[in-house]
C-alpha positions as CSV (number, residue, x, y, z in Angstrom):
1,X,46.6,4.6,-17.2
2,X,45.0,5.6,-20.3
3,X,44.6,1.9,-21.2
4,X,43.0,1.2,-17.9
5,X,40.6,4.3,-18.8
6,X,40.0,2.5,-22.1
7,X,38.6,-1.1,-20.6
8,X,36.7,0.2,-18.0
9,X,34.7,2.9,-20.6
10,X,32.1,-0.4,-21.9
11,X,31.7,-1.2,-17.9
12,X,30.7,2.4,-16.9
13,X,28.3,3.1,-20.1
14,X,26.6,-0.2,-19.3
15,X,26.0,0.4,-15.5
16,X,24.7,3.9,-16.7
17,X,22.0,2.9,-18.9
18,X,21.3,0.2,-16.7
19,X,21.1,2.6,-13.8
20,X,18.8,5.1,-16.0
21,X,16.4,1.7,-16.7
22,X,16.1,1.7,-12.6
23,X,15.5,5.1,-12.3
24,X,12.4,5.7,-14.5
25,X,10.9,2.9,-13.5
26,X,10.9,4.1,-10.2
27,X,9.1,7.3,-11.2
28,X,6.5,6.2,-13.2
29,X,2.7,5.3,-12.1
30,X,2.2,2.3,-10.5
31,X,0.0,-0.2,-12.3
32,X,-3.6,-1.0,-10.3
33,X,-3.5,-4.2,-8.7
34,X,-4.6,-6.9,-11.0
35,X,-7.5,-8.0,-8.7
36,X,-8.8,-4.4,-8.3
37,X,-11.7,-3.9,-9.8
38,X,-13.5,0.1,-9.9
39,X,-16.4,-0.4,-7.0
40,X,-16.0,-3.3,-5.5
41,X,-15.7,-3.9,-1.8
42,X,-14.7,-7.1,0.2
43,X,-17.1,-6.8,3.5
44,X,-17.1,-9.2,6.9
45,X,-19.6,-11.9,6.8
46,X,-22.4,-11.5,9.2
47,X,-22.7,-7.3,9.9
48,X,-25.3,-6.0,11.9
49,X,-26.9,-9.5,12.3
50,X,-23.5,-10.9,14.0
51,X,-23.0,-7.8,16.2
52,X,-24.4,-8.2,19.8
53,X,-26.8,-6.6,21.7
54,X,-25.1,-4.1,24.4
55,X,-25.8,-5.6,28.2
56,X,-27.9,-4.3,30.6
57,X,-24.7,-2.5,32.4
58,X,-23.7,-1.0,29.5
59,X,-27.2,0.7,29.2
60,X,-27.2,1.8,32.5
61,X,-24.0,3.6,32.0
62,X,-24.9,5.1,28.9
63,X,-28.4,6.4,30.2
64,X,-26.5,7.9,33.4
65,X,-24.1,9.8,31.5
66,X,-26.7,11.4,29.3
67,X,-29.1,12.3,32.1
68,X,-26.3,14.3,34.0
């Protein structure tokens, strides 16, 4: 038994450091992305100029529902 104790005391030190190693890298920061940059923003081609004009039914709706 104590021998058995013996050879398994390397095994159980090594999966503890390695399970420390896990561990705080779990809990520290995470790094930015490497393609983030401070103030930069992707935006959709086209915006307002691609956006199209609300129908005549829609307009109608909208111009009852504030009148009442």
């Amino acid at each position: 038994m104590l021998m058995l104790a013996i050879l398994l005391l390397p095994g159980l030190s090594l999966l503890l450091i390695v399970m420390s190693r896990i561990e705080d890298k779990l809990h520290e920061a995470p790094r930015p992305a490497r393609h983030a940059r401070p103030g930069h923003l992707r935006l959709l081609r086209g915006g307002a100029a691609a956006a199209t004009p609300a129908s005549e039914t829609d307009q109608r709706s909208a111009a009852r529902s504030t009148a009442a």
